[in-house]
Every structure is written in structure tokens, then in C-alpha cells.
N, C-alpha and C positions, 0 to 999 in steps of 0.2 A: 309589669314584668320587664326586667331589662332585653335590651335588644341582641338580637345575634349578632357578634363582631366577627374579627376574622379570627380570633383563638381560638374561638367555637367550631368556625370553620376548619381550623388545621386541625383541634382535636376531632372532627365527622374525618377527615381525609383518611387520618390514622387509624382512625375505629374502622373503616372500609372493606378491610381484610376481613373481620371477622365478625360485622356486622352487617345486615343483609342493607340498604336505602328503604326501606320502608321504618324498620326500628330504626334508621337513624332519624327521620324524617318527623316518624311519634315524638321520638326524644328533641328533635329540634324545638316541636312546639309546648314543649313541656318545659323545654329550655333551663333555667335558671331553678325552678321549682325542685325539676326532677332531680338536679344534679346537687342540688341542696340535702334533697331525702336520702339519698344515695350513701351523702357523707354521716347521715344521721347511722343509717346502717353499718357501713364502715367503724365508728365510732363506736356502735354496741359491738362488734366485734372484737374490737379493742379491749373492752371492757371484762368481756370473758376471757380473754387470750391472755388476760391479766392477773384473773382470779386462778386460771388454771398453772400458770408461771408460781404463784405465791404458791400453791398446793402443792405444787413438784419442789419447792426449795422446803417446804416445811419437810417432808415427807423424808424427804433430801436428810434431813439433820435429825429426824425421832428415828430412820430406819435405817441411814448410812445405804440407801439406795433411792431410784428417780424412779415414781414410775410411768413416769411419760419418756417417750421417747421423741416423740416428736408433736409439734401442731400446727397444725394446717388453718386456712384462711380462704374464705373466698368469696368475693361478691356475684352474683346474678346478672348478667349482663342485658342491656336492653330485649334484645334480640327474644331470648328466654323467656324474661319477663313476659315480654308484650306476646309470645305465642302461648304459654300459659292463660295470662288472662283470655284470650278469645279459645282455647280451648275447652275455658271450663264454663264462659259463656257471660263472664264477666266483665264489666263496663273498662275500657283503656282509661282512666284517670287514678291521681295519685293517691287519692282518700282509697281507693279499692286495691291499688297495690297494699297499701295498709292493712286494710281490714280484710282478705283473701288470700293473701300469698307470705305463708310462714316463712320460707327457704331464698329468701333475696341476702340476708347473709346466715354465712356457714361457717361453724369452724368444727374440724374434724382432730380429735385428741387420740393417737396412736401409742399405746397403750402398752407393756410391759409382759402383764400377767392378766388373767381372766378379773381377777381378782381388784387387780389396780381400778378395772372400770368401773366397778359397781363403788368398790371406797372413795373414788374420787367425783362421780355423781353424788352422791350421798353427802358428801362433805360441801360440793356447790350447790345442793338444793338445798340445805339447811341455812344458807344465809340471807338474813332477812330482806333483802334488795332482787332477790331472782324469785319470780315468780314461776310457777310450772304450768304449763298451759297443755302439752299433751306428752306421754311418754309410750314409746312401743319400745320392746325388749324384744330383740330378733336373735337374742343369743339364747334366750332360755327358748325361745320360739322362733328359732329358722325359718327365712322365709323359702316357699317350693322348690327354688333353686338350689338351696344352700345357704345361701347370702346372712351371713352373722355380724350384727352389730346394736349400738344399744340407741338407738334414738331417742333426743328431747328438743320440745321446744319449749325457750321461755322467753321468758319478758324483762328486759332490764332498764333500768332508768339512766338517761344520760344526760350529764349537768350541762346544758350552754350556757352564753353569757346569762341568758336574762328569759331560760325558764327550761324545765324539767320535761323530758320525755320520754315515755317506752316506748322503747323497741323490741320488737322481737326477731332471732334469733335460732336458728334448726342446727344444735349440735348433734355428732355422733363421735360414738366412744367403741374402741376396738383395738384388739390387739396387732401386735406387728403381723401374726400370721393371720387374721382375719381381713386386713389390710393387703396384704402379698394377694390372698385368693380374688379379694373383690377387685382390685386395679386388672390383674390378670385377666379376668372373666368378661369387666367390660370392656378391654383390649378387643379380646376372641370374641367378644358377641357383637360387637357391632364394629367391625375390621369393614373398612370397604370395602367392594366388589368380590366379595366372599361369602360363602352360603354358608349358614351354621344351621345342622343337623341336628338332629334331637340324638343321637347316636353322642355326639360331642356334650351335648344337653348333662347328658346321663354321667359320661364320664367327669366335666367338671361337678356335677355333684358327690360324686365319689372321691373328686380331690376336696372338697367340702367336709367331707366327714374326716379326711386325715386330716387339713388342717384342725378341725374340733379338735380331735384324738391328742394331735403334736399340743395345744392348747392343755389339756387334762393335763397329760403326763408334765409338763414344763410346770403347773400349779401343785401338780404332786412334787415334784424334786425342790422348789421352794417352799414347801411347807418341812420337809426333811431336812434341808440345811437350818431352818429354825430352830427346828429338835436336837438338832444335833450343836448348834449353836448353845441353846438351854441348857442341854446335858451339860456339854464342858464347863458354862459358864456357875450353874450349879457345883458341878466338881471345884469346878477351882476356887469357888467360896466358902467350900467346906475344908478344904485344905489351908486357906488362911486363915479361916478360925482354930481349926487346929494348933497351929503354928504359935497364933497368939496364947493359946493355954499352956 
């Protein structure tokens, strides 16, 4: 294992703010391994963030609209890691971040229409490189709070020089207003030195259900400018045949 120098050192200095000296500490002696694995994660990140890029330009060019709107990224930072594994009672080494902890990297795909989500999961789980490893749907199935979104994890392969490996991967899929609610909520519910109520509880559930509501109706007015797209496009092909006779 190489040794700690002092880059290692400036990047612990930097990480200090927002990592506690114990996860730095794990992570010093995991050193060179962990920050190895790390990239491996990084790199499956990429790798979706890549697939989902192609989908939005194809999408792009058969519908003359995107329906991503945005995507997000994010790694797992020591800190997390290492409090999860001893939470769930699982050994601090790197084969057990592997084999225990789906969610070290994320990418979260902000979504258009209710619609875009499920087409565009469907169209990444059909390609023969993404494995599915677990899927919960909290949009067809809310969770108690409200909380709408479409979760998966899978497993992707990523080429290095001189050999092959999966990683896995916790995407979630949702719309721009499914998005608005949940940033919001985890604002308000865990705001520091601030007491949250079950009173508030209730109310953001009830902003949960108009976001649904705003959701429907938005899937309803893009299914009508189709029909209404059809219609014309219809009409106006029967009047150029016309034309030609």
C-alpha cells in the first residue's frame, strides 16, 4: 500500500470541514485502496450520466422535445459511508462497502413529465450492459409522507486498462415537481434548531398530493397537444392529397 504523503495530507485538511477526524482517519488507513474504489464509483456514474445524456438527445430528435431536464450526481462521502456501515452492524473494510452499501454513488434524473420517467427507465433497463438489482416505485406507491419518486439500483460494467468491473449504482427518477417537494421537505424537516410538528407533518403531505395533482394535470395537457398535433397533422395530409388529385 503506498504511503501517506503530504497531498494526502492537504486533501484530509480540506475534507475537515465536512468530515468528522475519525472518517478521515478510517479513510487515511484505507488510503490508496479506498480512494481507488471511490473512482471506480465515480466512473459508474459517468457511465449512466452517459446513457441518460444519449436518451435525452435521441428523444430530443424522434419528439422534438427533452425529457430531462436536468441530472444530478453525487458520491457518498467518507463520513456517511463509515456511519452507515456501523449502523447496520457491518464490518468498516472495502469488500463490505461493495457487497452492503448500494447508494455510494447516485445519480438523480429530473424529469419533464410523469411519463418521461417510466420511458426512460425502460429504455436503460433494456440495455444489455445494466443489470437490475432492485426497483421500488414510490410514485405508483407514495411513501407515508408523500415522498414520490421512482428508485433503482443496478449494476454496470466499467472498462479499466487491464480489467472489467461492476459497480453498482442507486438511481432515482422524478419529476421537476416531485423534485421541488422533496428538496423543500428535507429543508423543513431537518432545518436546525427547529422543531418540526406533526401539524407541519400533515400539511406537507397535503402539499404532496397537489404536487401529484399539478403532475396529472401537466400529463393530461401533453397528451392533448399530441391530439391536437395529430388532428392538424392528419388534416393537413388530407388536403395535400387532395390538392394532388
Amino acid at each position: 500500500m503506498s504511503e501517506w504523503n503530504q497531498e494526502d495530507e492537504n486533501i484530509k485538511t480540506r475534507m475537515l470541514p465536512i468530515v468528522d477526524e475519525r472518517a478521515i482517519d478510517w479513510m487515511q488507513r484505507k488510503s490508496v485502496p479506498f480512494i481507488r474504489l471511490m473512482s471506480y464509483y465515480k466512473c459508474a456514474m459517468m457511465e449512466i450520466e452517459t446513457k441518460f445524456n444519449v436518451l435525452n438527445e435521441e428523444y430530443s430528435l424522434e419528439f422534438d422535445r427533452n425529457p430531462i431536464s436536468s441530472i444530478k450526481t453525487r458520491l457518498k462521502n467518507p463520513r456517511s459511508i463509515k456511519e452507515k456501515l456501523e449502523r447496520r452492524g457491518f464490518p468498516l473494510t472495502l469488500s463490505s462497502i461493495e457487497e452492503n452499501l448500494n447508494d455510494i454513488a447516485g445519480v438523480r434524473v429530473i424529469c419533464s413529465f410523469p411519463e418521461d420517467v417510466y420511458a426512460l427507465s425502460e429504455a436503460l433497463l433494456i440495455q444489455d450492459d445494466i443489470t437490475l438489482i432492485e426497483k421500488k416505485d414510490y410514485i405508483k406507491n407514495p411513501k407515508a409522507n408523500g415522498y414520490r419518486s421512482l428508485h433503482l439500483i443496478v449494476a454496470i460494467p466499467i472498462f479499466l486498462a487491464h480489467e472489467k468491473r461492476m459497480m453498482k449504482v442507486e438511481i432515482q427518477l422524478r419529476t421537476i415537481a416531485m423534485d421541488f417537494w422533496a428538496s423543500l421537505e428535507h429543508q423543513l424537516r431537518y432545518k436546525k434548531d427547529s422543531e418540526f410538528t406533526q401539524e407541519m407533518a400533515e400539511e406537507l403531505y397535503q402539499c404532496a398530493n397537489l404536487s401529484a395533482e399539478l403532475d396529472r394535470r401537466m400529463d393530461g395537457l401533453l397528451k392533448k397537444t399530441r391530439q391536437i398535433n395529430a388532428s392538424e397533422y392528419s388534416k393537413s395530409t388530407m388536403e395535400s392529397d387532395g390538392a394532388a388529385l
